[in-house]
C-alpha positions as CSV (number, residue, x, y, z in Angstrom):
1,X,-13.1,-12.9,-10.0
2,X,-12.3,-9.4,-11.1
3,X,-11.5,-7.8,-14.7
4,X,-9.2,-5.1,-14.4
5,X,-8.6,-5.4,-18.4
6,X,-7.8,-1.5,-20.0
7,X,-7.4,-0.4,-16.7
8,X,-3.8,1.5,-15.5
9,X,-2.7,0.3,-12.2
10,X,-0.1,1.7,-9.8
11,X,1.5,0.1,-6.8
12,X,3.9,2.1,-4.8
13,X,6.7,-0.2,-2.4
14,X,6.3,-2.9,-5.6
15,X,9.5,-4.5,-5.3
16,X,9.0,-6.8,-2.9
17,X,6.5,-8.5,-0.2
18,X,2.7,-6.9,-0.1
19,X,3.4,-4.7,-3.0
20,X,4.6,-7.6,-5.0
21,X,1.9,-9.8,-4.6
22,X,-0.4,-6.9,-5.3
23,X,1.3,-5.8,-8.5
24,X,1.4,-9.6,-9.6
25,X,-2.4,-10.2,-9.0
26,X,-3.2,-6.8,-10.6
27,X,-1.3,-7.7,-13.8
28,X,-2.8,-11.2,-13.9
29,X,-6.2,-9.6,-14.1
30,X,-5.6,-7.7,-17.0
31,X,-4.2,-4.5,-15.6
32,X,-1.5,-2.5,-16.9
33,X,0.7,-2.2,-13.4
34,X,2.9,0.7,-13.2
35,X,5.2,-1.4,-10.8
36,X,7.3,1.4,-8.6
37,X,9.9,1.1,-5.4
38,X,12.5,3.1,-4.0
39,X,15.0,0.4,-5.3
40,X,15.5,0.4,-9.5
41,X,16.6,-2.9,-9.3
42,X,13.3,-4.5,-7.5
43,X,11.1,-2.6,-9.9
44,X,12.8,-4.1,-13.2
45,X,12.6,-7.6,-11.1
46,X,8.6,-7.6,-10.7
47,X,7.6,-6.0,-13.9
48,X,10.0,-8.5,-15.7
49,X,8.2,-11.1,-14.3
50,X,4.5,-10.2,-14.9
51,X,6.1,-9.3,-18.3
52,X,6.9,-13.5,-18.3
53,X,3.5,-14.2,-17.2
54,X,1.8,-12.5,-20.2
55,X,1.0,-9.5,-17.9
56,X,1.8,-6.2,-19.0
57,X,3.8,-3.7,-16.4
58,X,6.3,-0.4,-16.8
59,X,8.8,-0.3,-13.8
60,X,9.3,3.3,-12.4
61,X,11.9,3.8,-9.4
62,X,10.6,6.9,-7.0
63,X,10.9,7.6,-3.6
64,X,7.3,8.5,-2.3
65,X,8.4,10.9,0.5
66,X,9.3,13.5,-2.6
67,X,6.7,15.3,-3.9
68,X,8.2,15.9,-7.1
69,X,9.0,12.3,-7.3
70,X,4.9,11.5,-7.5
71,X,3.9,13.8,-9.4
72,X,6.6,12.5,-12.4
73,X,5.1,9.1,-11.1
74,X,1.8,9.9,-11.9
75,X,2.5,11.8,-15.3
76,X,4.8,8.5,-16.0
77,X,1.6,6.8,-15.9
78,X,-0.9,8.4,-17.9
79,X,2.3,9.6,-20.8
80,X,2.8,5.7,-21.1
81,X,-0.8,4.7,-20.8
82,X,-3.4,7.2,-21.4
83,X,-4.9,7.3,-17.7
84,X,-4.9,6.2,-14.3
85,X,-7.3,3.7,-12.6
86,X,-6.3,2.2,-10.0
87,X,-3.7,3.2,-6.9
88,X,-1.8,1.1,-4.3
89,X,-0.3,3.8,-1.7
90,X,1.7,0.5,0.3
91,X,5.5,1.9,0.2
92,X,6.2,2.3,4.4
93,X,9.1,1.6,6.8
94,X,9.0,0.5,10.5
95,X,11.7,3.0,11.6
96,X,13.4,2.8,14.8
97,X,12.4,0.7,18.0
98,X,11.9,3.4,21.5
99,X,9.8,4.3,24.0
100,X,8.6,7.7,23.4
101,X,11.2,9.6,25.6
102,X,13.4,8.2,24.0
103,X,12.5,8.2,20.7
104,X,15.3,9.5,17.9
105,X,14.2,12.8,16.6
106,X,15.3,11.8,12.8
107,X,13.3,8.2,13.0
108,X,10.4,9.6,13.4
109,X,10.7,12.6,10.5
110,X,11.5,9.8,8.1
111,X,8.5,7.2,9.1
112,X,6.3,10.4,8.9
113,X,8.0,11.8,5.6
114,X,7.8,7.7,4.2
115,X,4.4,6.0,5.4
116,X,2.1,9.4,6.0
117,X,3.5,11.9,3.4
118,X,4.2,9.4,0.8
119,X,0.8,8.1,0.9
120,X,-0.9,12.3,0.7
121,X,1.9,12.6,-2.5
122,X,1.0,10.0,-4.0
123,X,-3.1,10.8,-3.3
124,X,-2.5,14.4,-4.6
125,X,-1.3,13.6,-7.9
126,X,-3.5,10.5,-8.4
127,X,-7.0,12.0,-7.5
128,X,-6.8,14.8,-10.1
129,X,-5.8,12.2,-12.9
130,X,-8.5,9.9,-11.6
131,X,-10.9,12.7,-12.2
132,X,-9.4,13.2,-16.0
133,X,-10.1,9.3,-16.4
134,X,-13.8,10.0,-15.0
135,X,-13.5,8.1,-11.3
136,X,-11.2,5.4,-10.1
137,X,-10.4,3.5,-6.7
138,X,-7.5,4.2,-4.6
139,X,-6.1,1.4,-1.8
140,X,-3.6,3.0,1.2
141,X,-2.0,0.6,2.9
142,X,-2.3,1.1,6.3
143,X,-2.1,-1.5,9.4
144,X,-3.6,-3.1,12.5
145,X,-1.6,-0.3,14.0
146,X,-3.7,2.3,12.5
147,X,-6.2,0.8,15.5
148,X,-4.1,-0.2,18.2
149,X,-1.1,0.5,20.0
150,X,2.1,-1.2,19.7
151,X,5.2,-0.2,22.3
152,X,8.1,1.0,20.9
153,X,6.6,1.9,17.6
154,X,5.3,5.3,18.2
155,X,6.4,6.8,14.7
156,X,4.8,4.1,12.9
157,X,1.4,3.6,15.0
158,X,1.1,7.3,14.7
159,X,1.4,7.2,10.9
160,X,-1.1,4.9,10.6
161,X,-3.5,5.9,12.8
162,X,-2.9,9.5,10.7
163,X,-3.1,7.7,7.5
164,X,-6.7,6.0,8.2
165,X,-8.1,10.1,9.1
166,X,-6.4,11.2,5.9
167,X,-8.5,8.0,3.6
168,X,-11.9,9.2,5.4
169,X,-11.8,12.8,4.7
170,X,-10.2,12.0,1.0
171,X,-12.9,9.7,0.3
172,X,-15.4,11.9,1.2
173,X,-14.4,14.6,-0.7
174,X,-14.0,12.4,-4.3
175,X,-17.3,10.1,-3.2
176,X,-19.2,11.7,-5.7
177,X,-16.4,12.5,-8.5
178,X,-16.0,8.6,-8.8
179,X,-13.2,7.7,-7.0
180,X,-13.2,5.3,-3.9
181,X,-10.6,5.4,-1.3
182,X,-9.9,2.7,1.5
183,X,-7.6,1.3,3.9
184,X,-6.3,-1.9,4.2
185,X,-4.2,-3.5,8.0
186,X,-3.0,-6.4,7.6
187,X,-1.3,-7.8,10.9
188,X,2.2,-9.3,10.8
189,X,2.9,-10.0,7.2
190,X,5.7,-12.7,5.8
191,X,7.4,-10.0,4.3
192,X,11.7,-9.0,4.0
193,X,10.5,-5.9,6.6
194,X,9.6,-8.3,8.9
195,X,11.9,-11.2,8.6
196,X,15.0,-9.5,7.6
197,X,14.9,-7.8,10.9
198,X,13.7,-10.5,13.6
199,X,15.0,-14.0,14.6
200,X,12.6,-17.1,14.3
201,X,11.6,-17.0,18.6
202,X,10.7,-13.1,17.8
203,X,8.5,-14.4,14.8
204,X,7.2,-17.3,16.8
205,X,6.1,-14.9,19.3
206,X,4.3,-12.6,16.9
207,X,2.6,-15.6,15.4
208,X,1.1,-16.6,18.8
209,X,-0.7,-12.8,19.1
210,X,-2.5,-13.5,16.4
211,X,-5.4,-16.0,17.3
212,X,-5.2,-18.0,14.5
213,X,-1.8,-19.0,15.4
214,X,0.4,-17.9,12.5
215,X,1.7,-15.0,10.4
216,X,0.4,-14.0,7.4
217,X,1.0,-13.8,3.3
218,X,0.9,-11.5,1.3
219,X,-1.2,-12.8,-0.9
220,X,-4.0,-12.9,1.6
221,X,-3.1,-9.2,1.5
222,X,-3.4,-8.8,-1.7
223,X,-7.0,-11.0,-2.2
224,X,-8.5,-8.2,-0.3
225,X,-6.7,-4.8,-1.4
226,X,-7.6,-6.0,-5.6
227,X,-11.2,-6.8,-4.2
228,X,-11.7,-3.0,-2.7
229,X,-10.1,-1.6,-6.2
230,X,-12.5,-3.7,-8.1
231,X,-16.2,-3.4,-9.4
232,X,-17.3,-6.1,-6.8
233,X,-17.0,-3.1,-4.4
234,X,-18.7,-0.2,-6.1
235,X,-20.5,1.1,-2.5
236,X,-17.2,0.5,-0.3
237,X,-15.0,3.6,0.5
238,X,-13.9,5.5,3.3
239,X,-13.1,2.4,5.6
240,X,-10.7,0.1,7.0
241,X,-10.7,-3.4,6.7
242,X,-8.2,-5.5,8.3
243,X,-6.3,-9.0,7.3
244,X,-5.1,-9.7,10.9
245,X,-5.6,-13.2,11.5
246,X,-7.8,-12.3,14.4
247,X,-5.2,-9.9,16.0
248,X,-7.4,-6.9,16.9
249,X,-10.2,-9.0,18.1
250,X,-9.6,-9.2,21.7
């Protein structure tokens, strides 16, 4: 479905759930996947294994809420490979569960610094070495909370809902310089963030807001974040396109 063959990939948050699956279908579509996380250990895991597929990937451990961090992500890349193609901004973290008044101060400076700063890091060291490669396509993951509200989650609805403002105005700056930048929102995802964190009843509920009854894979997130960085969708950019099961349509 999509030939990503001499083309340098990078997928931030790699080492496990939607940046896995990403990395994984990236590689198996002939990309060269820069596979990066926070944790060393998860990004030696995933490369390893496109590595036993027949895929090609080079693990890189960085923490996306330093700047300095991606921008030696970013050189890593194009040292290594030549150039960069193609960008996954999905590293993010949930942070703390409060009403608004209540809120811990230091919560919500790390799900700002994490899922907002990361993903303008990573885009301000990516963009300029998509322009030396002569265009490229860039994927932030954002969520159905970019759209809606969620209570108790004010640091991470307000990231997203920031994070979709910064892909518009991004991609319409670089339109016309070749480079396409979207947003994807999945809904509740199968992923560690999710169930490491809540008991079976808590996912059961979560399953029953979304109208088609259950949770989702990442893979399904993934089928739709490789199809906005391929050719198939050389006139998409600057929008949002959701993988919710249904959950923002009422």
């Amino acid at each position: 479905m999509y030939d990503f063959t001499g083309q340098t990939a990078l997928v931030t948050g790699a080492g496990s759930g939607i940046g896995t699956a990403i990395a994984l279908e990236l590689a198996a579509h002939g990309a060269t996947v820069i596979v990066s996380d926070q944790s060393e250990q998860g990004c030696k895991q995933v490369s390893a294994t496109i590595l036993d597929r027949g895929g090609k990937a080079l693990p890189f451990a960085a923490d996306v809420a330093d700047a300095e961090a991606m921008q030696a992500l970013v050189a890593f890349a194009e040292d290594k490979t030549g150039a960069l193609h193609l960008s996954v901004n999905n590293a993010g973290i949930g942070g703390a569960q409060a009403p608004v008044g209540e809120y811990p101060l230091d919560a919500w400076e790390q799900v700002i610094k994490v899922n907002l700063n990361g993903a303008f890091y990573g885009m301000r060291y990516q963009i300029p070495a998509m322009e030396r490669a002569g265009g490229g396509a860039i994927v932030n993951m954002a969520s159905i909370l970019g759209s809606v509200g969620f209570a108790n989650s004010a640091a991470y609805v307000a990231s997203k809902h920031a994070l979709l403002g910064l892909t518009k105005t991004a991609a319409m700056e670089y339109a016309q310089k070749g480079i396409r930048i979207n947003a994807v929102g999945p809904g509740f995802i199968q992923t560690p963030l999710l169930t490491d964190n809540l008991s079976p009843e808590m996912l059961d509920g979560l399953a029953g807001l979304h109208p088609m009854g259950r949770i989702g894979t990442p893979e399904e997130v993934s089928a739709l974040t490789c199809f906005l960085l391929s050719a198939r969708a050389s006139f998409i950019t600057g929008s949002y396109h959701l993988v919710d099961g249904g959950y923002t349509a009422p």
